[in-house]
C-alpha positions in Angstrom: 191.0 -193.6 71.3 190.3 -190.2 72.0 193.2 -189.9 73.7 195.5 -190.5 71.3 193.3 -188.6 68.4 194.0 -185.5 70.8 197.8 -186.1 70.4 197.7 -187.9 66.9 195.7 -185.0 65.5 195.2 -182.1 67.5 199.1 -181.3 69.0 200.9 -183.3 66.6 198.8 -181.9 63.3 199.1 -178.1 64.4 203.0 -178.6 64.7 203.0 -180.2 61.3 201.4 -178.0 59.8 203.9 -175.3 60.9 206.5 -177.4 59.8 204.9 -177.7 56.2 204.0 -173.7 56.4 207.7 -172.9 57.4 208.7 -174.9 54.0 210.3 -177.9 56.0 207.7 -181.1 55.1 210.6 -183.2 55.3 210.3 -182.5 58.9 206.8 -183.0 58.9 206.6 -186.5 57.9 209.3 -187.8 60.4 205.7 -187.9 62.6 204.0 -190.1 60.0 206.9 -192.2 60.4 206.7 -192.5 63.9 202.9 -193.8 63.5 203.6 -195.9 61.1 206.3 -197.1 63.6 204.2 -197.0 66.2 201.3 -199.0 65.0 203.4 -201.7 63.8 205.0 -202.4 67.0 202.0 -201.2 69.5 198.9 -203.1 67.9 200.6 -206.5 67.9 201.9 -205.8 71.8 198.5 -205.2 73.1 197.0 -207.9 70.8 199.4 -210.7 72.4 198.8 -208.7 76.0 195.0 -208.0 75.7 193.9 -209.4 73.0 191.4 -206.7 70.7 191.0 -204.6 73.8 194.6 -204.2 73.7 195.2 -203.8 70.1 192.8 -200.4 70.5 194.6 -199.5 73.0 198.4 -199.9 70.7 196.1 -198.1 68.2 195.6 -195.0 71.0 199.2 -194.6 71.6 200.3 -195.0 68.6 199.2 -191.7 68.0 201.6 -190.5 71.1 204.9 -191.1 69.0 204.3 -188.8 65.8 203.2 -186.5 68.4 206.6 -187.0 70.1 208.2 -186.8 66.3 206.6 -183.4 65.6 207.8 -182.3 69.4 211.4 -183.0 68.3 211.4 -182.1 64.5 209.4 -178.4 65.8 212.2 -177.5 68.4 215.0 -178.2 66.4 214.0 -175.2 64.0 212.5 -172.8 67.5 208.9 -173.9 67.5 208.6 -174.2 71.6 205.1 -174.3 72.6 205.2 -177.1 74.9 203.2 -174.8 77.8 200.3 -174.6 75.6 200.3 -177.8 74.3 200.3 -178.8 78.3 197.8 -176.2 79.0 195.1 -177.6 76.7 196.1 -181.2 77.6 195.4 -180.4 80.9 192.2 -178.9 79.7 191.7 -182.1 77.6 191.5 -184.2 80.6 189.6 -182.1 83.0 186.9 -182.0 79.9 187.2 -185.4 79.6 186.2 -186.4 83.2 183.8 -183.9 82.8 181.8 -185.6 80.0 182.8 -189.0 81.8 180.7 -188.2 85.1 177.7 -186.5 82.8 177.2 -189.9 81.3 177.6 -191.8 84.5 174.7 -189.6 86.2 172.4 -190.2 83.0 172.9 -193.5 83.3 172.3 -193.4 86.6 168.7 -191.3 86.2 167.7 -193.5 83.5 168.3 -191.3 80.6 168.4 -192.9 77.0 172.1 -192.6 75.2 171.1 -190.1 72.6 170.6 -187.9 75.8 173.5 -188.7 77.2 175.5 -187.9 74.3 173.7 -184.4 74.3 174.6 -184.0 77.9 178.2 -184.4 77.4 178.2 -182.5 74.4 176.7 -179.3 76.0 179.1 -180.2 79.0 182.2 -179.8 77.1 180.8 -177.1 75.1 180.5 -174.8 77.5 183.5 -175.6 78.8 185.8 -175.4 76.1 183.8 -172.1 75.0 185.6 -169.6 77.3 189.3 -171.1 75.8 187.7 -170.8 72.2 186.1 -167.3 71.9 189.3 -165.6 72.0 190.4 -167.4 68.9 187.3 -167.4 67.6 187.8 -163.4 67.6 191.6 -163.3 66.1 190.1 -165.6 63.2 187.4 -162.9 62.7 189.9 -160.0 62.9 192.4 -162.0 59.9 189.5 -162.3 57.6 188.7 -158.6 58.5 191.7 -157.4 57.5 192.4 -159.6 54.2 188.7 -158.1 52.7 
């Protein structure tokens, strides 16, 4: 699932907005189309394949198509951007396995899950801190400026 919420709401909901922002919504809802889409045809497939474990994962990648949507309707008016969005994908994963392996040597020491979920979140923290604080300091310098 958070898989898909990286595509369904991260990539996909920053190239939206740009849509909406550049004045072209139309464009912006071809991607809830394509979840709509998605989920109607993806849910039921890995319900009859895998039962509810498969449903969840139709659910996950149903979140790949609006992604795809926003991909298409974002090029077609000179939004690239596909090098970052597979730069922080890349990222994504990397953090991902990280947290993954934290929990599996918690469980593996004994620790409680509240722990665990404290050891993955200061994991990925500091992880995702060095792609952040640059960002972090352009969002500072806007609100400089508009004051």
């Amino acid at each position: 699932i958070a898989g898909g919420a990286w595509f369904g709401a991260v990539l996909k909901g920053s190239r939206s907005s740009a849509l909406v922002a550049m004045g072209l919504p139309r464009l912006a809802s071809y991607a809830s189309l394509a979840k709509l889409m998605g989920m109607v045809i993806l849910i039921p497939a890995g319900f009859q394949i895998a039962d509810f474990p498969g449903a969840v994962v139709g659910y996950a990648l149903s979140d790949v198509l609006p992604y795809v949507a926003a991909v298409w309707a974002s090029r077609g008016v000179g939004l690239g951007a596909l090098g970052v969005d597979a730069r922080f994908s890349l990222w994504f994963a990397v953090t991902s396995v990280a947290g993954w392996g934290v929990v599996q040597v918690m469980t593996s020491w004994g620790y409680a899950p509240w722990s665990q979920c404290l050891g993955v979140f200061l994991v990925d923290t500091l992880l995702w801190l060095p792609l952040l604080l640059p960002m972090w300091r352009e969002v500072k310098m806007l609100f400089a400026r508009k004051s």
